[in-house]
C-alpha positions in Angstrom: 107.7 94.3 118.9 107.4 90.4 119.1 106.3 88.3 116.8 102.9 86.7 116.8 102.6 83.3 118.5 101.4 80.2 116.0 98.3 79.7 118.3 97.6 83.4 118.2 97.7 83.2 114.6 95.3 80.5 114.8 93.4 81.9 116.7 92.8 85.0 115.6 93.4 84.0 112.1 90.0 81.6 112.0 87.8 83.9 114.2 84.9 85.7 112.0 85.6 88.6 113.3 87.8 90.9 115.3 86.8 93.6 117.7 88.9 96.5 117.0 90.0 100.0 119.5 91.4 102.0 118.0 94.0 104.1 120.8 92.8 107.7 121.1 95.4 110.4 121.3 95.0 110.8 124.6 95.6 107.2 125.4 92.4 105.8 126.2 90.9 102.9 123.7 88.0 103.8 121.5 84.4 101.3 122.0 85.5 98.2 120.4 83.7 97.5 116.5 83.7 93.6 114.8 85.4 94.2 111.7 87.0 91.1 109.5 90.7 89.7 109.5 92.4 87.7 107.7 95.5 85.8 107.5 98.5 85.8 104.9 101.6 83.6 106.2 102.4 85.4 109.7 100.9 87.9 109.3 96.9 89.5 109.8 95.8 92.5 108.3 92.3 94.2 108.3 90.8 96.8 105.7 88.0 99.1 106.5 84.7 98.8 105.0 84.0 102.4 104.6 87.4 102.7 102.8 88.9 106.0 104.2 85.6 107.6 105.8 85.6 104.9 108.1 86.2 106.4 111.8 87.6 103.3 113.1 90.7 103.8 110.3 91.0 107.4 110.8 91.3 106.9 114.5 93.7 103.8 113.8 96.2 106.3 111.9 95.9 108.9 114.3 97.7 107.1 116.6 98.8 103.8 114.8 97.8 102.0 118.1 95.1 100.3 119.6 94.1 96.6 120.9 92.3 93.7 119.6 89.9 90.9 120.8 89.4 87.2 118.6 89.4 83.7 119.3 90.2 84.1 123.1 93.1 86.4 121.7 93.3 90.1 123.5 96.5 92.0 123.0 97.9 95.8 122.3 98.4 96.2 118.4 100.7 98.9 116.1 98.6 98.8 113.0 101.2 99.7 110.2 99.6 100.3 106.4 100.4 97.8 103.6 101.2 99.7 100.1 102.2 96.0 98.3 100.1 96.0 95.6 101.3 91.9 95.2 100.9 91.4 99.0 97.4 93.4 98.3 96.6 90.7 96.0 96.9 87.9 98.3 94.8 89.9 101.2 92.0 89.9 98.6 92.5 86.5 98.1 92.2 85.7 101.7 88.8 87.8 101.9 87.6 85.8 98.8 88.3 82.4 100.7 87.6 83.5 104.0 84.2 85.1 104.0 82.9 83.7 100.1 80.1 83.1 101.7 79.1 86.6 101.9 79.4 87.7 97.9 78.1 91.5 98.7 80.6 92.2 101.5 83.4 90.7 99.7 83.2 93.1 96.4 83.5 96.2 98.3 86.6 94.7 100.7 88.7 94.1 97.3 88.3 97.7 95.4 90.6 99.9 95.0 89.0 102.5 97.5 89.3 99.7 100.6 92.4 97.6 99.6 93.9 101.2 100.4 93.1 100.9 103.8 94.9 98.0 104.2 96.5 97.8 107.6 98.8 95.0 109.4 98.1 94.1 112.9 101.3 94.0 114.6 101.9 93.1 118.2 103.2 95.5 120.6 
């Protein structure tokens, strides 16, 4: 794996939101789905909304693959999961001072049930 670009950090980094596809087993990408991202140092993570029900995450851990689309950005992904509960801390706080604005979508992205479903975006 290589390590992400500064711009692509940037880039992806300050988009609102991130379409998402999820590989299938069988290799073909699943319909892309905006979802948020956010950025701590070099890295980007994403957390799903619907905590573990969520198909997008179930499909993401079937195959730990897939590709994503922001700021201009497209590229093939691992997504690995993120257990840090300190590290976990500082994703919430990037979803507090990302998307504030939106008060009743933060609450639910900083529980418990969704900060499990923390995943890193990694490129491939």
């Amino acid at each position: 794996m290589t390590p992400w670009t500064d711009e692509e950090l940037n880039r992806i980094g300050n988009a609102e939101e991130l379409e998402i596809a999820p590989r299938r087993p069988n290799g073909q990408l699943r319909t892309p789905l905006p979802i948020w991202v956010v950025r701590v140092g070099d890295d980007l993570y994403v957390r799903s909304y619907r905590g573990r029900a969520g198909a997008w995450y179930r499909a993401a851990l079937a195959t730990h693959e897939g590709r994503i689309r922001a700021g201009g950005v497209e590229k093939d992904v691992v997504f690995v999961e993120e257990t840090d509960p300190g590290l976990n801390d500082q994703i919430d706080a990037a979803y507090r001072a990302k998307y504030g604005r939106y008060p009743q979508y933060v609450a639910p992205m900083v529980t418990p049930e969704v900060r499990a479903t923390t995943l890193k975006l990694a490129p491939r």
